[in-house]
PyMOL commands that place a pseudoatom at each C-alpha (Angstrom):
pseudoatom trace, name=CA, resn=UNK, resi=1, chain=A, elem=C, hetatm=0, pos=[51.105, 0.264, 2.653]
pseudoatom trace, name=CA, resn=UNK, resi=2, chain=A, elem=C, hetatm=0, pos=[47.710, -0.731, 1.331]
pseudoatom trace, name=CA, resn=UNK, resi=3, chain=A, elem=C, hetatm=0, pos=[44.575, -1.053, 3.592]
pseudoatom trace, name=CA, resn=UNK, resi=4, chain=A, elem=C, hetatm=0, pos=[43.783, -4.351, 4.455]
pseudoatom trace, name=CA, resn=UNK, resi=5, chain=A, elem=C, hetatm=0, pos=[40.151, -5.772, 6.005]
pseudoatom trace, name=CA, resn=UNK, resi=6, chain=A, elem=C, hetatm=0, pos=[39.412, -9.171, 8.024]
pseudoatom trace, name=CA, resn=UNK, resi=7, chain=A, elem=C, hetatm=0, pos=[37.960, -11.704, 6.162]
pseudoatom trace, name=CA, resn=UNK, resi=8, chain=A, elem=C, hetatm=0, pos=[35.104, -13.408, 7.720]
pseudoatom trace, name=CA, resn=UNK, resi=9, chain=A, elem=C, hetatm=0, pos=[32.831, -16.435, 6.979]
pseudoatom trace, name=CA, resn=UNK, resi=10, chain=A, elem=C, hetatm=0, pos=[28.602, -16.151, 7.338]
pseudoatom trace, name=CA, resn=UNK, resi=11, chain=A, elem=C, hetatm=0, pos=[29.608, -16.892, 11.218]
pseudoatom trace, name=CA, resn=UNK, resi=12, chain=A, elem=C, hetatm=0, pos=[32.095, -13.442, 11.336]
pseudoatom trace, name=CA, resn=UNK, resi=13, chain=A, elem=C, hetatm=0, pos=[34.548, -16.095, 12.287]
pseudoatom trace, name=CA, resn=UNK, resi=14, chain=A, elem=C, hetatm=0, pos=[38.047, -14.861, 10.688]
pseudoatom trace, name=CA, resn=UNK, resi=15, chain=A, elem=C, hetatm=0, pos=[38.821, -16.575, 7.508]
pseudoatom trace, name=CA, resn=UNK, resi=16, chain=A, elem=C, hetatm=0, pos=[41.959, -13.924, 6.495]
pseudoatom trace, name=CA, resn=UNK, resi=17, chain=A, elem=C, hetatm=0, pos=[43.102, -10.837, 5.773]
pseudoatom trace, name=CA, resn=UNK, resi=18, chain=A, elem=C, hetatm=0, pos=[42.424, -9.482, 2.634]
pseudoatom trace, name=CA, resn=UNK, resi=19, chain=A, elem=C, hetatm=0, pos=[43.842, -6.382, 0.126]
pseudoatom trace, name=CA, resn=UNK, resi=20, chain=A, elem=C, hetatm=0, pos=[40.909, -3.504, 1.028]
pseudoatom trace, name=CA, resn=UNK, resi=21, chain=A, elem=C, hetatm=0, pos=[40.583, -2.514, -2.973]
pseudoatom trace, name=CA, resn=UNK, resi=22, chain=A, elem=C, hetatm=0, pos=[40.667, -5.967, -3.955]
pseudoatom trace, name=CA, resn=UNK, resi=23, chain=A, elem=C, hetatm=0, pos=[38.489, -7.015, -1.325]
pseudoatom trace, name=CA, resn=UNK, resi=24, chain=A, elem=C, hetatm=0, pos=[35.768, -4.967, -2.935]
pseudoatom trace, name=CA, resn=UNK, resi=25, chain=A, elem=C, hetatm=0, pos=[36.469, -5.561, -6.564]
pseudoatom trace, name=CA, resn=UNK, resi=26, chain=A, elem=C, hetatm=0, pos=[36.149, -9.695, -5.919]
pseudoatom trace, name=CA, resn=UNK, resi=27, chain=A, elem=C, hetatm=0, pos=[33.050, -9.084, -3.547]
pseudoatom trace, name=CA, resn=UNK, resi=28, chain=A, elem=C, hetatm=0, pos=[34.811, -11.165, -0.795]
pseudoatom trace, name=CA, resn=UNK, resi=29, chain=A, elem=C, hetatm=0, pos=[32.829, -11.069, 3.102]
pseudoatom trace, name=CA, resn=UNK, resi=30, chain=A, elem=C, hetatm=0, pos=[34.450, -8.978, 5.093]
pseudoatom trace, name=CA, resn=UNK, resi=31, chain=A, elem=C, hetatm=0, pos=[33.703, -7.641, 8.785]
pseudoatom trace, name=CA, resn=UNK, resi=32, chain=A, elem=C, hetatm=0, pos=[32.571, -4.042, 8.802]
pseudoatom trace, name=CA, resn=UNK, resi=33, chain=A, elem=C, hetatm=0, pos=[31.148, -1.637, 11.176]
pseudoatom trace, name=CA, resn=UNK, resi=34, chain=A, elem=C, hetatm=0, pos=[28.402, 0.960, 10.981]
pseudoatom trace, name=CA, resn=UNK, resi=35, chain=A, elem=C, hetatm=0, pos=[28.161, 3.584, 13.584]
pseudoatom trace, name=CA, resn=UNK, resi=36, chain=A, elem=C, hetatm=0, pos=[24.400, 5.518, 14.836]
pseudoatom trace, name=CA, resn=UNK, resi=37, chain=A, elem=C, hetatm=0, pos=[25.078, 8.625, 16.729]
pseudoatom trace, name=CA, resn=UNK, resi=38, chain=A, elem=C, hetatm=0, pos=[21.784, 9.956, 18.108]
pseudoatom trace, name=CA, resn=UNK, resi=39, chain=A, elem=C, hetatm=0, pos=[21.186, 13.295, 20.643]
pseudoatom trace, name=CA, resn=UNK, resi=40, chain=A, elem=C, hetatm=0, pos=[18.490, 13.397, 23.263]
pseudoatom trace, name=CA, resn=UNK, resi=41, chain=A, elem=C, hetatm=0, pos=[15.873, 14.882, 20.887]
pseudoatom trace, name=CA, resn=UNK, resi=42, chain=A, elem=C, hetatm=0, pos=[16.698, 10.733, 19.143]
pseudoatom trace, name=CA, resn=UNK, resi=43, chain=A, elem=C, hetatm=0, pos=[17.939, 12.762, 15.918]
pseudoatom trace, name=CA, resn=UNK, resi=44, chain=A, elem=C, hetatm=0, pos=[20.607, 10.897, 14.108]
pseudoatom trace, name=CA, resn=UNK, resi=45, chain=A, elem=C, hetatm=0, pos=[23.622, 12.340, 12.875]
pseudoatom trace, name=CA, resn=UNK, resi=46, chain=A, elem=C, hetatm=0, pos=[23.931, 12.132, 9.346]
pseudoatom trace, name=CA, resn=UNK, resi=47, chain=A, elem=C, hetatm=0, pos=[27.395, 12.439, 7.221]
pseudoatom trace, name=CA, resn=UNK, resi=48, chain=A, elem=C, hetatm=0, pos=[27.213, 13.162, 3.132]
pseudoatom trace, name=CA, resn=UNK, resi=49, chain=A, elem=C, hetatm=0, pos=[30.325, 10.874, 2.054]
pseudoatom trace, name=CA, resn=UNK, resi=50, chain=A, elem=C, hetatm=0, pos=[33.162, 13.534, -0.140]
pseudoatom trace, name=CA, resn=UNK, resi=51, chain=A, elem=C, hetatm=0, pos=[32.718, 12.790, -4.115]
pseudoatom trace, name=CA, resn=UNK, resi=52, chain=A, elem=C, hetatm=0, pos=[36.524, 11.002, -3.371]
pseudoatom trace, name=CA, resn=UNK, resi=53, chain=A, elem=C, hetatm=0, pos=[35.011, 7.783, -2.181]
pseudoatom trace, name=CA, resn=UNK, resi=54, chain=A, elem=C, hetatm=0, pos=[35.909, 4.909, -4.714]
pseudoatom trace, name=CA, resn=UNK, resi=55, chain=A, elem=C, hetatm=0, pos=[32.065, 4.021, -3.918]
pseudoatom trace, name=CA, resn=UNK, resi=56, chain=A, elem=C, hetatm=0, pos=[29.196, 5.358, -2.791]
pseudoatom trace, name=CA, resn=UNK, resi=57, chain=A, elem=C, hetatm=0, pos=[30.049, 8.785, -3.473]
pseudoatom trace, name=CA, resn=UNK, resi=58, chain=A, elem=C, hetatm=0, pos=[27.963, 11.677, -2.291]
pseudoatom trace, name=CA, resn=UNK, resi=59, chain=A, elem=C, hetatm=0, pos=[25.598, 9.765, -0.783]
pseudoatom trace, name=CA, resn=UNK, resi=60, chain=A, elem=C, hetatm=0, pos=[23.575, 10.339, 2.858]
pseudoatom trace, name=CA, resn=UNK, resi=61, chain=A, elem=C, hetatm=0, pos=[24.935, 7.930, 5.200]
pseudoatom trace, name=CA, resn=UNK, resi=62, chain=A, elem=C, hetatm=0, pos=[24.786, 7.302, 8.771]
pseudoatom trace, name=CA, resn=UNK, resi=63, chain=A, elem=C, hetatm=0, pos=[27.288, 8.976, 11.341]
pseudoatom trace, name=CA, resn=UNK, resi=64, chain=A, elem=C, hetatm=0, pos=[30.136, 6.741, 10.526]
pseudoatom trace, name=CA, resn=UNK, resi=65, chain=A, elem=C, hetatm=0, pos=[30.963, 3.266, 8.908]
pseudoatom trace, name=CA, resn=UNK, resi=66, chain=A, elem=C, hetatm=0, pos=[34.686, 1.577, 8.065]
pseudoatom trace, name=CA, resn=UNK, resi=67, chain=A, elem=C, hetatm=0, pos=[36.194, -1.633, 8.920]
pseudoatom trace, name=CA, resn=UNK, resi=68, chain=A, elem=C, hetatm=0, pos=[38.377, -2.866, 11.648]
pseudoatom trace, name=CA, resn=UNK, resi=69, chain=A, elem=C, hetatm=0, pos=[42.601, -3.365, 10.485]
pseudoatom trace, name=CA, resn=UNK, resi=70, chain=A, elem=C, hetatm=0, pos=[44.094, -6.940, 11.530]
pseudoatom trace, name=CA, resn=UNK, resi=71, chain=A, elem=C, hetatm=0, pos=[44.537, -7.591, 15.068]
pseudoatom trace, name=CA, resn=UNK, resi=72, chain=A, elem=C, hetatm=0, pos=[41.714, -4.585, 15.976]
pseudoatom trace, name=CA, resn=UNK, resi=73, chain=A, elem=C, hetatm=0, pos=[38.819, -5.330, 17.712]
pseudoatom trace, name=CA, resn=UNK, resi=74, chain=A, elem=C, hetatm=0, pos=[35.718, -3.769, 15.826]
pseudoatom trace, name=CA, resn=UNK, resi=75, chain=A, elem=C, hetatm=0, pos=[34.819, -1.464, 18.922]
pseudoatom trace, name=CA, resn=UNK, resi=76, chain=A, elem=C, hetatm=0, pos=[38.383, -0.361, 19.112]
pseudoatom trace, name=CA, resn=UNK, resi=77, chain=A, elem=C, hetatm=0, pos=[37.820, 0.227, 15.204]
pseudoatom trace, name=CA, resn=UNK, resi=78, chain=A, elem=C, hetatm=0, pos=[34.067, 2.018, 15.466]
pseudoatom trace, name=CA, resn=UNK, resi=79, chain=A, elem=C, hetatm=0, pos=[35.654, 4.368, 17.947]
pseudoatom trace, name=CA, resn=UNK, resi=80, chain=A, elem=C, hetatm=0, pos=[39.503, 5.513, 16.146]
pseudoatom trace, name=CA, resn=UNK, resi=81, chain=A, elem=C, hetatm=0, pos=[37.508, 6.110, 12.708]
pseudoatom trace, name=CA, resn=UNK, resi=82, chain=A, elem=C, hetatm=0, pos=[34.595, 7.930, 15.039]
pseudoatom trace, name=CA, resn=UNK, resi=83, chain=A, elem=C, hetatm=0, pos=[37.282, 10.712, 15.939]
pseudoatom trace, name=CA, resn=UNK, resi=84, chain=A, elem=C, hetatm=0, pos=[38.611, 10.244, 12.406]
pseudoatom trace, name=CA, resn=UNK, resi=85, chain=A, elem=C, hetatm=0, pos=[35.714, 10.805, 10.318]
pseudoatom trace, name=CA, resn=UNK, resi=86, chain=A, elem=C, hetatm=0, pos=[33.389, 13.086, 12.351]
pseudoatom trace, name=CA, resn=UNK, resi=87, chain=A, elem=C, hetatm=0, pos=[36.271, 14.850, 15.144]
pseudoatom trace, name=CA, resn=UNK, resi=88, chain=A, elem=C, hetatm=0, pos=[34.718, 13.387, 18.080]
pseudoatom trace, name=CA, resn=UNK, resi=89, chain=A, elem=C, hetatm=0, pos=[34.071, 10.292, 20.285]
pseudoatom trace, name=CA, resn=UNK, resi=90, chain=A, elem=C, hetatm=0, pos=[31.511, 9.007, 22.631]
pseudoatom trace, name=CA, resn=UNK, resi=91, chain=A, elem=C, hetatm=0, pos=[30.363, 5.890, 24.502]
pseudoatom trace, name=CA, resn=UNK, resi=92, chain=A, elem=C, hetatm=0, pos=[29.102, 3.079, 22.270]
pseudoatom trace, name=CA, resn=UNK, resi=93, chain=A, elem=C, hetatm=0, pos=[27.264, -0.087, 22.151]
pseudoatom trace, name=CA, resn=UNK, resi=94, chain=A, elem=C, hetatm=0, pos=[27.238, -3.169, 19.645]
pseudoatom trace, name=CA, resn=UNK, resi=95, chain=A, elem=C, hetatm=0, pos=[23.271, -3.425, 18.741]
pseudoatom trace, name=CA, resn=UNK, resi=96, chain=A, elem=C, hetatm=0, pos=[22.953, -5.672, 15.718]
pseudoatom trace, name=CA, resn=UNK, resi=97, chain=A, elem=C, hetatm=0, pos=[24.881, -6.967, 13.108]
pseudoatom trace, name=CA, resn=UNK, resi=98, chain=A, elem=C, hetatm=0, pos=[23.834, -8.141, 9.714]
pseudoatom trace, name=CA, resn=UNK, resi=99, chain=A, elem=C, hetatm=0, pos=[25.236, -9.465, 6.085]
pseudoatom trace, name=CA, resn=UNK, resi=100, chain=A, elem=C, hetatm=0, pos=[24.653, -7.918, 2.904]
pseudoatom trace, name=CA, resn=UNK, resi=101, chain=A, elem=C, hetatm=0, pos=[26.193, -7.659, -0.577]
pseudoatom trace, name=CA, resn=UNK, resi=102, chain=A, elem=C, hetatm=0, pos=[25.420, -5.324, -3.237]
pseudoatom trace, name=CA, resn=UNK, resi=103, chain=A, elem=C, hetatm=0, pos=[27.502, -4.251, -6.629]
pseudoatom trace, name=CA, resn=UNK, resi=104, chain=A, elem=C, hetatm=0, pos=[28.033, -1.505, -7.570]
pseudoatom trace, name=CA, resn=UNK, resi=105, chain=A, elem=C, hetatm=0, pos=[28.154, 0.300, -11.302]
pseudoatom trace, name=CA, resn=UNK, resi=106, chain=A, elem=C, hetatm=0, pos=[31.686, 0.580, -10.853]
pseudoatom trace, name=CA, resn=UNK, resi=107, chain=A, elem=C, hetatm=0, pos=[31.897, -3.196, -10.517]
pseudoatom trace, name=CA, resn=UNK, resi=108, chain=A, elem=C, hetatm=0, pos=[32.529, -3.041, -7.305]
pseudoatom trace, name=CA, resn=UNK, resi=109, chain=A, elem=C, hetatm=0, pos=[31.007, -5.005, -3.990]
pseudoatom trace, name=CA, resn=UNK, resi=110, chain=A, elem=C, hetatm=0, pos=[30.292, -4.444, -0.511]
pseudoatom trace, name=CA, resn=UNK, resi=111, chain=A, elem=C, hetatm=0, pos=[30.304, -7.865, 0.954]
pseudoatom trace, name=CA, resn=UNK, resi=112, chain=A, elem=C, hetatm=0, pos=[29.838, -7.027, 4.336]
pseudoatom trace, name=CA, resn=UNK, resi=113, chain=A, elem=C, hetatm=0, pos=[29.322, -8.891, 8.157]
pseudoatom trace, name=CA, resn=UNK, resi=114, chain=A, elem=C, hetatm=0, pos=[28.210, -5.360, 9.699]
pseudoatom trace, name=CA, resn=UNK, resi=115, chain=A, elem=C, hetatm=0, pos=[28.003, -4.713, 13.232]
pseudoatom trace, name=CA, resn=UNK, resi=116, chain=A, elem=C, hetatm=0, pos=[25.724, -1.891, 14.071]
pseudoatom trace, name=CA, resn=UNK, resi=117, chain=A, elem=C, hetatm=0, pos=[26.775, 0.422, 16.589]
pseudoatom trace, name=CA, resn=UNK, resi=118, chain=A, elem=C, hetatm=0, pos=[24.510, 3.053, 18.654]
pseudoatom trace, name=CA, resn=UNK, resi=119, chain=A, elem=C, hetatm=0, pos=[25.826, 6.136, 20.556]
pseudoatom trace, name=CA, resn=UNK, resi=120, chain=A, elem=C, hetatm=0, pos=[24.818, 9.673, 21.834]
pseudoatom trace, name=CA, resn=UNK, resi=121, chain=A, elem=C, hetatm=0, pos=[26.152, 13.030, 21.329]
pseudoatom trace, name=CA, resn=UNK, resi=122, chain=A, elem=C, hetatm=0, pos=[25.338, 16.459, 22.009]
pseudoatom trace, name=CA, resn=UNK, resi=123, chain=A, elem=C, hetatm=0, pos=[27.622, 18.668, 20.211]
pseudoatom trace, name=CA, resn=UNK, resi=124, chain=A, elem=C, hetatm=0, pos=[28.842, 19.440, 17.096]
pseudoatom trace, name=CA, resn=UNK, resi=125, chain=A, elem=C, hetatm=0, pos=[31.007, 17.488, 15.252]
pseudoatom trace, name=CA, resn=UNK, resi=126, chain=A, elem=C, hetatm=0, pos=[34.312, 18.382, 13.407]
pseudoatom trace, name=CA, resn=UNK, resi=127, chain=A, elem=C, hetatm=0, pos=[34.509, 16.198, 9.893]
pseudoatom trace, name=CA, resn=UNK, resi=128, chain=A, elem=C, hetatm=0, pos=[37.603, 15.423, 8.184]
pseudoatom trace, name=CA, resn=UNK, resi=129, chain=A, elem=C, hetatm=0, pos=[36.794, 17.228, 4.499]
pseudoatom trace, name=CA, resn=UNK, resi=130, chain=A, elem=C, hetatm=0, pos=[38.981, 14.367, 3.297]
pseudoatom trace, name=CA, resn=UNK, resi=131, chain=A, elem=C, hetatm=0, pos=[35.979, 12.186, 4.413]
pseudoatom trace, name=CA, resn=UNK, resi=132, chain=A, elem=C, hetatm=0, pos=[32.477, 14.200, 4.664]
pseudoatom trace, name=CA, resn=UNK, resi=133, chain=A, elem=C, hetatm=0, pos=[31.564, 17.046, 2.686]
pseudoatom trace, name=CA, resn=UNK, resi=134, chain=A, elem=C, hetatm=0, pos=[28.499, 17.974, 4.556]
pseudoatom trace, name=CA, resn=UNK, resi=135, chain=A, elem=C, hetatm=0, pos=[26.203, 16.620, 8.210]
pseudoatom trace, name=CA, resn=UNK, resi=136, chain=A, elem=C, hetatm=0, pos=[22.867, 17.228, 9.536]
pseudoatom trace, name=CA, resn=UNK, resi=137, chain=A, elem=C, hetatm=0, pos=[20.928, 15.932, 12.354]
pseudoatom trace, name=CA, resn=UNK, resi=138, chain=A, elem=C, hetatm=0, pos=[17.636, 14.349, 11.272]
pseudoatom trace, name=CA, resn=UNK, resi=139, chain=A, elem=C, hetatm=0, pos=[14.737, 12.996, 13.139]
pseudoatom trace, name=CA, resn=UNK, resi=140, chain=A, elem=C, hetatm=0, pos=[14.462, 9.280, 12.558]
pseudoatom trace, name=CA, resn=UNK, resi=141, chain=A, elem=C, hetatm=0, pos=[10.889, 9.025, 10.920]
pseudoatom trace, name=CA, resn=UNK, resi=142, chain=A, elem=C, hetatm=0, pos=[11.945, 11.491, 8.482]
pseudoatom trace, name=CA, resn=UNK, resi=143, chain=A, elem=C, hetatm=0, pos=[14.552, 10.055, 7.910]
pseudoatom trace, name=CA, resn=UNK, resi=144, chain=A, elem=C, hetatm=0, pos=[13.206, 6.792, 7.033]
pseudoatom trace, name=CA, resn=UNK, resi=145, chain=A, elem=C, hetatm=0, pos=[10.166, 8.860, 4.375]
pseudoatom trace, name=CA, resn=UNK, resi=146, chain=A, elem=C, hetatm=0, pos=[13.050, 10.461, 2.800]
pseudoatom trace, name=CA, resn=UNK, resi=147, chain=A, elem=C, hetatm=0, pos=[14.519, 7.487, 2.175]
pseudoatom trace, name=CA, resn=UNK, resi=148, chain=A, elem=C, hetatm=0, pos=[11.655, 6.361, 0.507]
pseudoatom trace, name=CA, resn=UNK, resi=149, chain=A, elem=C, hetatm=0, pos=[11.054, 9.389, -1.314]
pseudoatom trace, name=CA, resn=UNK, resi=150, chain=A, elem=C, hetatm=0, pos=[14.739, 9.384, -2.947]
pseudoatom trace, name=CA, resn=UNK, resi=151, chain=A, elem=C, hetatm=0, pos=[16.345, 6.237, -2.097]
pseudoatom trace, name=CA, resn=UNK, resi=152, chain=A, elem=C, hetatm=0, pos=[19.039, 7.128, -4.557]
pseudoatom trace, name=CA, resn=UNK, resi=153, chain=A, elem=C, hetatm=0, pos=[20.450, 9.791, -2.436]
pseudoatom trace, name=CA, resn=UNK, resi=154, chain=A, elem=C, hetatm=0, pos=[21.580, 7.322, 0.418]
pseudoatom trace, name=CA, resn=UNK, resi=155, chain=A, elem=C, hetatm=0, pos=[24.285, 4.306, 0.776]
pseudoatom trace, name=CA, resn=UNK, resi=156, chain=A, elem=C, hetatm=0, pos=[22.931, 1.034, 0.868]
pseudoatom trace, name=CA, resn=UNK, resi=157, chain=A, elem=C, hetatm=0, pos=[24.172, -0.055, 4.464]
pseudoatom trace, name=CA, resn=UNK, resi=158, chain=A, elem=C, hetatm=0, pos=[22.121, 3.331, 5.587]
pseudoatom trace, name=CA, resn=UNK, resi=159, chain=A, elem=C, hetatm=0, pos=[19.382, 1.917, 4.148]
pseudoatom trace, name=CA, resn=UNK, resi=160, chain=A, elem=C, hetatm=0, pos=[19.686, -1.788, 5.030]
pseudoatom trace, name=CA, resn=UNK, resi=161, chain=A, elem=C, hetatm=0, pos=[20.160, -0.992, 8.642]
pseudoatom trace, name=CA, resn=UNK, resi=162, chain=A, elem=C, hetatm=0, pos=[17.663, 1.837, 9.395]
pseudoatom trace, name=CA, resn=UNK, resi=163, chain=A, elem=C, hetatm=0, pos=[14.844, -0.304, 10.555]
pseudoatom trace, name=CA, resn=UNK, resi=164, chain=A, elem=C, hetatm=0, pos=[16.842, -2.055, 13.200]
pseudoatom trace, name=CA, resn=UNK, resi=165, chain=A, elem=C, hetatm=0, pos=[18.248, 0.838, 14.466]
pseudoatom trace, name=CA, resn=UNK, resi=166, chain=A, elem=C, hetatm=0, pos=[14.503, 2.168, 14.709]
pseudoatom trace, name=CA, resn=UNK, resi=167, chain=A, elem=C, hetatm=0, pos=[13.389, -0.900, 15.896]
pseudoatom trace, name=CA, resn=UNK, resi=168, chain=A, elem=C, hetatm=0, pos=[15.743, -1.011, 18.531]
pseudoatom trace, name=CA, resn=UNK, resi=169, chain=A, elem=C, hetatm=0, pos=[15.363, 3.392, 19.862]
pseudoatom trace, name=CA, resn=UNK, resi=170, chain=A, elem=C, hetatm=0, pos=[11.768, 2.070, 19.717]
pseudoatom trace, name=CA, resn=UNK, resi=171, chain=A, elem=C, hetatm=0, pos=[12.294, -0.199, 22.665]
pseudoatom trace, name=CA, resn=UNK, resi=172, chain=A, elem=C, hetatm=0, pos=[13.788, 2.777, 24.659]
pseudoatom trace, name=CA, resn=UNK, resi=173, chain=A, elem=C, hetatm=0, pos=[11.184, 5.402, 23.927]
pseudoatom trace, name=CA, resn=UNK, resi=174, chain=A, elem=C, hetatm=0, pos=[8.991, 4.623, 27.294]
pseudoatom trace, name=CA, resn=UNK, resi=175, chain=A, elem=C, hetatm=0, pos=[11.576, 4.315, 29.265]
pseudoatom trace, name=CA, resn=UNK, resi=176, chain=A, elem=C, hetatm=0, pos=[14.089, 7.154, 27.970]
pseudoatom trace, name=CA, resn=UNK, resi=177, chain=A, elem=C, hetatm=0, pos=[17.388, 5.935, 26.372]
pseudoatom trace, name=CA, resn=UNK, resi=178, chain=A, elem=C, hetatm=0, pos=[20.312, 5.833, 27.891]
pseudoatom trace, name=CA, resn=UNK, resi=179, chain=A, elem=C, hetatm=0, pos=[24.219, 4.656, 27.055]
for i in range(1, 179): cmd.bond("trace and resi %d" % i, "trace and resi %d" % (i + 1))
show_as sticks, trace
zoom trace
């Protein structure tokens, strides 16, 4: 059975249900998820995507990104490919969402209604090898100069999103952040 993704209009309101390769080879919008795990020191938990990925291989991305099947909520979604991809799960909450589109030099698109989720977590996690071939924790200012440093070593959702997330652990830092 092939993977299939929720097609969405600029509004995220369902439009279909869309072939997940062809999806991304026609550039069609699509609903996504991305998925911010921080710790108490605010570090972010960073996953390097396997060289297997059909895009965006061996690149620095955030903790976890995928896209919700038919009939799946996103937050149902963010948390199964949480414990998928990184061996773990944790409480989460929707913060942002956003559109982009960007080809690749494959020829193929992310077209992409993204909803940005935040959560903590203090351990270590367990990645599938199928999906991540290497994690770090990294404070958040660093990780924003290394991004400018060597943009090319990081997916472009990581990159789109990074100042919101900021943005929003910004808000928090008076107060202390909680989920």
């Amino acid at each position: 059975m092939k993977d299939r993704v929720i097609l969405v209009d600029e509004n995220d309101k369902e439009v279909g249900i869309g072939e997940k390769l062809k999806t991304h080879q026609e550039g069609t919008l699509h609903r996504a998820f991305s998925i911010f795990i921080l710790n108490s020191k605010s570090e972010l938990l960073l996953q390097k995507r396997t060289n297997t990925k059909y895009h965006s291989e061996d690149l620095w991305a955030n903790t976890c990104c995928s896209h919700p099947r038919p009939g799946e909520t996103t937050k149902k979604a963010a948390h199964r490919r949480l414990n998928e991809e990184m061996g773990f799960d944790c409480d989460l909450e929707e913060i942002f969402s956003f559109t982009y589109k960007v080809k690749y030099d494959n020829d193929l698109f992310e077209h992409e209604y993204d909803h940005v989720f935040i959560g903590k977590y203090e351990g270590e996690p367990s990645p599938n090898v199928k999906e991540v071939s290497d994690w770090k924790w990294i404070e958040l200012e660093e990780l924003r100069k290394q991004i400018q440093e060597n943009p090319d070593a990081y997916a472009y959702w990581l990159i789109a999103s990074i100042d919101g997330v900021i943005s929003y652990m910004n808000k928090f830092n008076s107060t202390g952040w909680t989920l």
